[in-house]
C-alpha positions as CSV (number, residue, x, y, z in Angstrom):
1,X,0.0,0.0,0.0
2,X,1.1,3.7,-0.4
3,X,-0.4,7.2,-0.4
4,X,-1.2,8.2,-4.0
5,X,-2.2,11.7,-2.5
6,X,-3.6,13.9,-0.4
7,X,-3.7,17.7,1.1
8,X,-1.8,20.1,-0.3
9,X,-0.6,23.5,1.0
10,X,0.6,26.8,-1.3
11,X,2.7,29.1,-0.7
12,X,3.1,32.3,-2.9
13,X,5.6,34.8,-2.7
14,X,6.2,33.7,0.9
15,X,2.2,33.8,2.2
16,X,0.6,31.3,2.8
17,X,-2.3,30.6,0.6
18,X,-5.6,28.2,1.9
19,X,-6.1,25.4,-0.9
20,X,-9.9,25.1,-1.6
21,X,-9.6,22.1,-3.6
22,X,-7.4,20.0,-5.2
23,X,-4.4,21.0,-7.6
24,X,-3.7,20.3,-11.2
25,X,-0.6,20.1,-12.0
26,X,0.9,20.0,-15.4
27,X,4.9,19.0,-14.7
28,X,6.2,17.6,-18.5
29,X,6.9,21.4,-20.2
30,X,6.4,19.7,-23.4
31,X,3.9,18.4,-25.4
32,X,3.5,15.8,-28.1
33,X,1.0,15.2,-31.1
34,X,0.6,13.1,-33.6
35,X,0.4,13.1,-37.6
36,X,-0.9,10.1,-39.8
37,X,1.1,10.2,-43.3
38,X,-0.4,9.3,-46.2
39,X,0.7,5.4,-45.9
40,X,-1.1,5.0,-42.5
41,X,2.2,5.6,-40.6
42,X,2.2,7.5,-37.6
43,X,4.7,10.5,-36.7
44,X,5.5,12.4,-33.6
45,X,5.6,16.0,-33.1
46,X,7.0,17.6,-29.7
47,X,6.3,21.5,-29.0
48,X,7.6,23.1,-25.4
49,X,4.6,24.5,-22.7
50,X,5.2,25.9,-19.7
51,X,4.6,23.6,-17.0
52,X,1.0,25.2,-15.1
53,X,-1.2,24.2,-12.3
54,X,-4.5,24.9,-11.9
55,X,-5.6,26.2,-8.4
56,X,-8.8,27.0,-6.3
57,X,-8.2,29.3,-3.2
58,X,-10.3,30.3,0.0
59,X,-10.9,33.9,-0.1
60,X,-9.0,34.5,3.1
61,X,-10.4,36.3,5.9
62,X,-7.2,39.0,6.0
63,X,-9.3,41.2,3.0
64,X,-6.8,39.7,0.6
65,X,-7.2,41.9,-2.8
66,X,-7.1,39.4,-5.7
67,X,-6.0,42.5,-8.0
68,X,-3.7,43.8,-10.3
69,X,-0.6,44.2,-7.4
70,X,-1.2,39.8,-7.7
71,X,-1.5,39.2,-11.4
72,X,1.4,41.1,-12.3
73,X,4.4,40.2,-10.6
74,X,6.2,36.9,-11.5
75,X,6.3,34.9,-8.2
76,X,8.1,32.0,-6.8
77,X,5.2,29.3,-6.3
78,X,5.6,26.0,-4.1
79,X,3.0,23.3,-4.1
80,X,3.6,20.9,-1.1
81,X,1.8,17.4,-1.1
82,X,1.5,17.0,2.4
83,X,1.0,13.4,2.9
84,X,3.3,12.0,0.4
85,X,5.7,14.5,1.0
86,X,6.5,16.0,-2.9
87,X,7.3,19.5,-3.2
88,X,6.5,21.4,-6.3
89,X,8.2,24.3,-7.3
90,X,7.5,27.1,-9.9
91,X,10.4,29.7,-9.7
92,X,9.5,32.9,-11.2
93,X,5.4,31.7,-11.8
94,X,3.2,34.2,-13.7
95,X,-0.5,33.9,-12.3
96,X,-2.9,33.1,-15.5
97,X,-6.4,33.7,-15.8
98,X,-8.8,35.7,-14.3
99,X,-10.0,35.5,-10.4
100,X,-13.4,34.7,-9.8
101,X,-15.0,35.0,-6.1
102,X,-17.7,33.0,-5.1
103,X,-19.2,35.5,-2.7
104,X,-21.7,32.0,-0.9
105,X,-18.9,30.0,-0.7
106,X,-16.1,31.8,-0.7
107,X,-13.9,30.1,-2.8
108,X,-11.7,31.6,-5.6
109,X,-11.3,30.1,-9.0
110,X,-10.5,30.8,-12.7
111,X,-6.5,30.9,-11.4
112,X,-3.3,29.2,-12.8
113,X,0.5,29.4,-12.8
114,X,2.8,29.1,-15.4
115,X,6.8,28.8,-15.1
116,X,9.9,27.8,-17.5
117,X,10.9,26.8,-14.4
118,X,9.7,24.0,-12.2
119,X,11.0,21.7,-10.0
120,X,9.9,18.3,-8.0
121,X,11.6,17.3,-5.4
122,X,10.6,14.8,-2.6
123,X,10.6,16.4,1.3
């Protein structure tokens, strides 16, 4: 048996962000598809991606301003996976998409990070 996964914590620019759900991360920075030729055989194409994960946030309760002083900078982005113990970092991450508040729940969403630079690493 082993732990396949689990909570997670974030940390952004050195706060401390509150997970609402799970993250989707996208590690590889590369991306293949596929062409058929005209004889039925198959050929591989590879293009480079960032590497990204897809976050969900609490809003906080510290009046937290998901605004343009967040989306702009580039930030330094670690993902811990608490109970397996695999650290994720994104060194110099820019924050993607647009932030969208649930004002019942709470719960922020729309938000991703993008890096050239990623890192795993086990804790």
């Amino acid at each position: 048996m082993y732990q396949a996964g689990g909570r997670i914590s974030i940390n952004i620019g050195g706060k401390r962000f509150t997970p609402r759900a799970k993250a989707s991360i996208k590690p590889s920075q590369m991306q293949h598809s596929h062409q058929v030729n005209h004889d039925g055989t198959v050929s591989r194409s590879t293009v480079a991606t960032a590497a990204t994960a897809e976050l969900t946030f609490d809003r906080g309760g510290d009046g937290f301003k998901w605004d343009s002083a967040f989306m702009l900078p580039f930030w330094d982005v670690t993902i811990t996976e608490r109970d397996v113990g695999i650290i994720h970092l994104f060194t110099q991450a820019s924050v993607i998409g647009e932030p969208v508040i649930d004002t019942e729940t709470g719960e922020v969403t729309g938000l991703s990070i993008a890096t050239g630079q990623y890192t795993q690493t086990k804790a």
